[in-house]
C-alpha positions in Angstrom: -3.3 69.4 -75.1 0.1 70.0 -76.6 1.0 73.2 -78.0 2.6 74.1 -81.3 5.2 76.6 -81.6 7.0 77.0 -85.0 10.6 78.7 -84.3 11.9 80.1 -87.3 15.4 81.6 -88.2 14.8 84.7 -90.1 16.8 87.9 -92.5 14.7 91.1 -91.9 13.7 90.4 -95.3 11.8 87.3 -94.7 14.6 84.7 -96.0 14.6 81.9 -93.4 18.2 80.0 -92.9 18.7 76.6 -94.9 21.1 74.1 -96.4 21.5 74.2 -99.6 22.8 75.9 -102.6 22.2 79.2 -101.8 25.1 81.6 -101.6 25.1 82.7 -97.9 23.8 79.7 -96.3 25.5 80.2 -92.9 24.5 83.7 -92.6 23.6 83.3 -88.8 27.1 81.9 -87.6 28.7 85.3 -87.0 25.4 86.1 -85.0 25.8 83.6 -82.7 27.2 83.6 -79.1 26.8 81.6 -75.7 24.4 84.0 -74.1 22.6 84.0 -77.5 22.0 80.6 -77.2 21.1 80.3 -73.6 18.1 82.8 -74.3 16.9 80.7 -77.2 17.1 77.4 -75.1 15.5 79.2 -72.7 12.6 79.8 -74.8 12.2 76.8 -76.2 12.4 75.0 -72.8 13.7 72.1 -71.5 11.4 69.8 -72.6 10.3 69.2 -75.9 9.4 67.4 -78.8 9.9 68.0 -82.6 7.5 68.5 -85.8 9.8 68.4 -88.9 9.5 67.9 -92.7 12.3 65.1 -94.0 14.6 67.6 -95.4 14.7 69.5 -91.7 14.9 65.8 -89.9 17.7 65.3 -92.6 19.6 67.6 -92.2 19.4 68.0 -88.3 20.4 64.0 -88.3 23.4 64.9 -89.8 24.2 67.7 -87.4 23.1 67.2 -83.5 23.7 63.7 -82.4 27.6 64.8 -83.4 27.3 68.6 -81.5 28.5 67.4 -78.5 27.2 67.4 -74.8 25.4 70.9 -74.0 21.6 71.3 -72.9 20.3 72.2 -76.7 22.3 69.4 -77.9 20.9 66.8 -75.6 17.5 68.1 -75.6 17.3 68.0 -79.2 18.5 64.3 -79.5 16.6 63.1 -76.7 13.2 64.9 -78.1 10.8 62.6 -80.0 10.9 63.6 -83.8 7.9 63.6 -85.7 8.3 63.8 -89.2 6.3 64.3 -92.7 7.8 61.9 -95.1 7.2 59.4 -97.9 10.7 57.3 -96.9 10.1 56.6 -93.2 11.7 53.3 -93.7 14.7 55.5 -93.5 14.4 57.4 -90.1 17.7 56.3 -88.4 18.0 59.5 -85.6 15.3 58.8 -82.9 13.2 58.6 -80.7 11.0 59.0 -84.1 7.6 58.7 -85.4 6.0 59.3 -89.2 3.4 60.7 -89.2 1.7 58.9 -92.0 0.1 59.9 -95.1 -2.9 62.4 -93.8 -0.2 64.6 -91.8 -2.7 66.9 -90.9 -4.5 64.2 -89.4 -1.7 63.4 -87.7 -0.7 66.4 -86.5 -4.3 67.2 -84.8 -4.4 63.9 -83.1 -0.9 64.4 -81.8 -1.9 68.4 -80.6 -5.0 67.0 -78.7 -2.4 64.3 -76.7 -1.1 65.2 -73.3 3.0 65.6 -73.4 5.6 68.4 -74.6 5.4 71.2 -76.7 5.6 70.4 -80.1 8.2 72.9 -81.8 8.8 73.2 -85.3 11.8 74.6 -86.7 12.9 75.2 -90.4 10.7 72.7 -92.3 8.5 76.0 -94.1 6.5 73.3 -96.0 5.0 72.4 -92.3 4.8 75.8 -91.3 2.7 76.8 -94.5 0.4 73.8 -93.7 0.5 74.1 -89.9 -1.1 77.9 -90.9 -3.6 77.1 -93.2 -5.2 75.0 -91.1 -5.0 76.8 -87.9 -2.9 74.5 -86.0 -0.1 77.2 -84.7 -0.4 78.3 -81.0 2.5 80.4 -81.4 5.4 81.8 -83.6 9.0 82.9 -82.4 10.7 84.5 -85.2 15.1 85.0 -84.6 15.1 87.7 -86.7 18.8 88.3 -88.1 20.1 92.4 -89.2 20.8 91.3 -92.2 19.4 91.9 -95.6 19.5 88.8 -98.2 17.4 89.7 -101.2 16.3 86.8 -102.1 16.6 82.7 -101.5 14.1 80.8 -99.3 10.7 82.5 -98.2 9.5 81.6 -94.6 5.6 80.7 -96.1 4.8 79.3 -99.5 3.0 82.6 -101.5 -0.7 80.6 -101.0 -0.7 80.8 -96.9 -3.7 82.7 -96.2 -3.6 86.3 -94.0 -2.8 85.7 -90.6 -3.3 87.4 -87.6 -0.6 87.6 -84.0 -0.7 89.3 -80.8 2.8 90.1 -79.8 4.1 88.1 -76.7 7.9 89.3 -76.3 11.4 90.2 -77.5 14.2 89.4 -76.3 17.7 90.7 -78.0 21.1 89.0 -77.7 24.4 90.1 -77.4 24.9 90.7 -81.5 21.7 92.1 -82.0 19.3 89.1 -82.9 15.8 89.4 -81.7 13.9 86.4 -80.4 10.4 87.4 -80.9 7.1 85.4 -79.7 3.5 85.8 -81.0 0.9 84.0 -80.2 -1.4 82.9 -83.2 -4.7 84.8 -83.3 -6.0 82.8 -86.4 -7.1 84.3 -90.2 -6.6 88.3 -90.2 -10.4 89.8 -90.2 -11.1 91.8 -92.7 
């Protein structure tokens, strides 16, 4: 059985890092640093495969095959990419896979398969649904000091209480925190 672990880049605030319009879009570059990044890779692991909405697969198409030869780089490209869209005719950047019209349908059958980890990152729309139907075995949050205000939410405002058990924190160099959860399912009342 595969496990699902949704890695999201995230303001103290709750605004999760995107392309787009919004004014400080590359608010994590000045966070970044080599052993910042060898402590994420290391906790994603070597070996992998990816859950992504289009605009995610989209805009990581545009970005990784080009980033050059390093072990995120290469594991990202040579992951399998299974994506939730409506133009799958289009899906140039593989190995890839839609995952159809009754995603969720898709996404257990896929769970219940022996391989990788399936790891989700950006792509909140997934995340939301991924949630709401209790299909999350854990949640890594690269949590940012910074404050944004406002711009893109992490969950849509319907996802229902939810309930973690903290795993660990790790903290780089410039102060990001990678911290795991492990999904407990809806919060009990």
């Amino acid at each position: 059985m595969r496990k699902i672990r949704i890695f999201e880049h995230i303001s103290l605030d709750g605004v999760i890092e995107h392309d787009g319009d919004y004014q400080y879009g590359a608010w994590t570059t000045a966070y970044r640093s080599p052993v910042g990044a060898e402590m994420l890779f290391q906790t994603y692991g070597s070996n992998f495969d990816l859950l992504l909405g289009r605009h995610t697969y989209d805009i990581f198409s545009n970005f990784w095959p080009n980033a050059g030869d390093f072990p995120m780089a290469n594991a990202i490209n040579e992951a399998t990419k299974y994506v939730a869209t409506h133009r799958s005719n289009s899906l140039a950047w593989g190995p890839v896979e839609d995952l159809g019209t009754d995603i969720v349908a898709a996404i257990r059958k896929l769970q219940s398969t022996e391989g990788s980890d399936l790891i989700v990152v950006g792509s909140s729309t997934i995340t939301s649904l991924l949630l709401d139907h209790g299909l999350v075995d854990e949640i890594i949050l690269i949590t940012y000091p910074v404050l944004l205000g406002h711009g893109k939410r992490l969950l849509a405002d319907k996802v229902n209480a939810q309930q973690l058990v903290f795993l660990d924190s790790k903290v780089t160099p410039t102060g990001v925190f990678i911290n795991s959860y492990k999904y407990m399912g809806s919060l009990k009342q």
